[in-house]
C-alpha positions as CSV (number, residue, x, y, z in Angstrom):
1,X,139.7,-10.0,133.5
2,X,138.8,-13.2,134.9
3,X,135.4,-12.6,134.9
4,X,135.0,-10.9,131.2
5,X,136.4,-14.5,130.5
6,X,133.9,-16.4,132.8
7,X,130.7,-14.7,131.0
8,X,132.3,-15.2,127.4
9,X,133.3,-18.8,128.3
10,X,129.1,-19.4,129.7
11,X,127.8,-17.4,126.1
12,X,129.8,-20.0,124.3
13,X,128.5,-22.7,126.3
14,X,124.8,-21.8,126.1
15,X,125.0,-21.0,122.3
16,X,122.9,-22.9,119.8
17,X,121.0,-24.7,122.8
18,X,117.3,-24.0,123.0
19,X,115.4,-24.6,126.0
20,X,113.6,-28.1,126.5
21,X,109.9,-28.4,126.7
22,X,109.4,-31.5,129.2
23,X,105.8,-30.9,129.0
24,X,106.2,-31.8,125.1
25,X,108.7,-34.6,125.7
26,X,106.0,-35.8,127.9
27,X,102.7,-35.8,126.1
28,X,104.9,-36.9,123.3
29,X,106.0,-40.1,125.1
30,X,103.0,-41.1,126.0
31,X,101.5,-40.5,122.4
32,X,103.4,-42.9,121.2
33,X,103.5,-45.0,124.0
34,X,99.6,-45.6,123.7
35,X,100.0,-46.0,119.8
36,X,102.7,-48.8,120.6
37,X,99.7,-50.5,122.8
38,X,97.4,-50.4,120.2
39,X,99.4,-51.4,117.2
40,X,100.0,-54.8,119.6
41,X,96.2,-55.1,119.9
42,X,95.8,-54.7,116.5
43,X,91.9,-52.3,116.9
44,X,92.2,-50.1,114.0
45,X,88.9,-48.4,115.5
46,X,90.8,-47.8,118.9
47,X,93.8,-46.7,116.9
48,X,91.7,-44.1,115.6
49,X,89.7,-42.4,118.5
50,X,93.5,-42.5,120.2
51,X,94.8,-40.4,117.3
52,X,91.8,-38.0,117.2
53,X,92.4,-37.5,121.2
54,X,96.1,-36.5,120.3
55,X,94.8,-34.2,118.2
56,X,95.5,-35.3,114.6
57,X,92.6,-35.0,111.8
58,X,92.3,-37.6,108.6
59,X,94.3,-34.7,106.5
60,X,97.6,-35.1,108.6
61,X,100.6,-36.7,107.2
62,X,100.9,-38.5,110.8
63,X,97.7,-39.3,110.5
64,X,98.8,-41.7,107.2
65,X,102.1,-42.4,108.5
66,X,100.6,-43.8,111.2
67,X,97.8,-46.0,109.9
68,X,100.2,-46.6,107.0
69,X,102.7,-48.2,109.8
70,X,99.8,-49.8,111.3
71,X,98.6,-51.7,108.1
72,X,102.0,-52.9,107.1
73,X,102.2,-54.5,110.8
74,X,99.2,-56.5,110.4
75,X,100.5,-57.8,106.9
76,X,103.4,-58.8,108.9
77,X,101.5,-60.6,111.4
């Protein structure tokens, strides 16, 4: 009896998690962490190749969120 309540009591505990993908998080992280760098620097030409070495292409809707976030930080500045 115990134990029928042990294995319900872990099922409801591990229900509606999904696993983590630290490899994500990771490359994630340090996406943006070298976007952060280069919006400080203010090279729209290294902001660029950094994005295309991420992976994102012109047609992307990161891809114009991003430079969109980049111009507005310039205006600021």
């Amino acid at each position: 009896m115990a134990d029928d309540i042990e294995k319900v009591r872990r099922a409801e505990a591990r229900r509606g998690r999904r696993p983590v993908d630290a490899e994500a998080i990771d490359e994630r992280r340090r996406m943006l962490s070298a976007l952060l760098t280069i919006l400080d620097e203010g090279n729209i030409d290294k902001l660029i190749a950094t994005m295309r070495e991420f992976g994102l292409s012109p047609e992307s809707p990161e891809w114009t969120e991003t430079l969109r976030i980049w111009r507005e930080e310039r205006e600021r500045s």
